[in-house]
C-alpha positions in Angstrom: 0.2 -19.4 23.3 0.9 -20.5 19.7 2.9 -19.6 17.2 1.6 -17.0 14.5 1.1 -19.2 11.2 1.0 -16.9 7.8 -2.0 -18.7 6.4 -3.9 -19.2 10.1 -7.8 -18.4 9.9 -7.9 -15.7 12.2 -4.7 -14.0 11.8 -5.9 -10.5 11.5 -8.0 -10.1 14.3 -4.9 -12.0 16.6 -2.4 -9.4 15.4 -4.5 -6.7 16.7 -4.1 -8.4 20.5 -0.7 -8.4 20.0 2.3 -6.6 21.2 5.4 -5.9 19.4 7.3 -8.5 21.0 5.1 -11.3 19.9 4.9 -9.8 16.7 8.8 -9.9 16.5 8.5 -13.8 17.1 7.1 -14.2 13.9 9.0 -16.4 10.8 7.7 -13.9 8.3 7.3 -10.1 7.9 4.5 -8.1 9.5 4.0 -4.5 8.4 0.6 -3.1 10.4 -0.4 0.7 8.7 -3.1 3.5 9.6 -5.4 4.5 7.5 -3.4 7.4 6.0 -1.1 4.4 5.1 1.7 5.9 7.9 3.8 2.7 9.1 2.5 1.7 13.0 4.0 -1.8 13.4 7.0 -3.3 12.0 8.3 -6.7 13.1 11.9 -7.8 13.8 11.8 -10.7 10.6 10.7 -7.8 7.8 13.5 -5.5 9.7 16.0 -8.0 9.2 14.6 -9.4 5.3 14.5 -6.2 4.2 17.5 -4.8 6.0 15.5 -1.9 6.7 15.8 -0.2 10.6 12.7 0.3 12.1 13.2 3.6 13.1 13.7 4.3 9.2 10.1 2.7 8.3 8.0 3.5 11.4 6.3 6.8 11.1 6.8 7.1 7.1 3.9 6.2 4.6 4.2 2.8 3.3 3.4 3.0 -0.4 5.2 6.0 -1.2 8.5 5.8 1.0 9.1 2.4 2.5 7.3 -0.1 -0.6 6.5 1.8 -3.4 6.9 -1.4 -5.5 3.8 -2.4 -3.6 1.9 1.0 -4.8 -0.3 -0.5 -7.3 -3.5 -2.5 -8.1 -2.4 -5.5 -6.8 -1.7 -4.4 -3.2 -2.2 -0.2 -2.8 -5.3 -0.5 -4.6 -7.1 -3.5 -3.2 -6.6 -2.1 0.3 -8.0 1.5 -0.8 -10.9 -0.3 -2.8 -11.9 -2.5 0.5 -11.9 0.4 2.7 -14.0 2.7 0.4 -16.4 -0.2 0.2 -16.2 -0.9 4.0 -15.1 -4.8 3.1 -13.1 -6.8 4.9 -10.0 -7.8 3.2 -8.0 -11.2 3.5 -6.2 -12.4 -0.5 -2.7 -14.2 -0.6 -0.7 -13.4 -3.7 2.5 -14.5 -5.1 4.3 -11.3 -5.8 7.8 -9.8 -6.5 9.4 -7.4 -3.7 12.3 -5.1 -6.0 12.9 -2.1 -4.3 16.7 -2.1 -2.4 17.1 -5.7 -3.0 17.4 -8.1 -6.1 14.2 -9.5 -7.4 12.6 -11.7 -4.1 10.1 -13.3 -4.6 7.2 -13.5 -1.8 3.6 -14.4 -0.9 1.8 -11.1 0.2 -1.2 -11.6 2.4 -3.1 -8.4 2.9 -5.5 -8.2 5.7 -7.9 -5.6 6.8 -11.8 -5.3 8.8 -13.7 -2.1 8.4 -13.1 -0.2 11.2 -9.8 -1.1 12.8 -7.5 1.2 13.3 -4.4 -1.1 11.3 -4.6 -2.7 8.5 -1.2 -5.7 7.0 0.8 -6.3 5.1 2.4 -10.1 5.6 5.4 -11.5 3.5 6.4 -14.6 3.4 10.0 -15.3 1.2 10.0 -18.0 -1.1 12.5 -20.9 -0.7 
């Protein structure tokens, strides 16, 4: 099996095939939410990045309690506007993580497909 690559084609429908484990492997954060935007998946690199706990983040909606700095129309929004609209959703953004931390920058790659049960959020720190 190969490694999971941030940019890879595919990488949306491969995380749904994926167990926790592998998705702990990963060299960047993967945060995988329900449609009420509750927390479902959290990966060992965001846990550790963030210095957040798991047990803190799973269970607990994402853009109120664990990223509210991502509650907005450059992340919230786009995956509320591709699910009212049934539309997949794969965009890359540079962005700015500031909630607990100093100002990090990131890439933010925000995946979902109509009808699956989680939807991502992927960061990727900056050098």
């Amino acid at each position: 099996m190969t490694a999971l690559a941030f940019d890879q084609p595919d990488l949306g429908a491969r995380l749904a095939s994926l167990g926790d484990e592998q998705l702990d492997d990963a060299a960047f954060g993967i945060i995988g939410f329900d449609d009420a935007t509750v927390v479902r998946r959290y990966n060992r690199f965001e846990s550790q990045a963030a210095g957040l706990a798991p047990h803190s983040v799973l269970g607990q909606p994402l853009f109120a309690s664990v990223a509210p700095c991502m509650n907005n129309f450059m992340v919230a929004q786009r995956f509320e506007d591709a699910q009212a609209e049934g539309t997949a959703l794969d965009a890359t953004i540079p962005y700015v993580l500031t909630l607990r931390m100093r100002p990090t920058k990131v890439l933010l790659r925000l995946l979902a497909e109509p009808g699956a049960a989680t939807r991502y959020v992927l960061v990727q720190r900056q050098p």
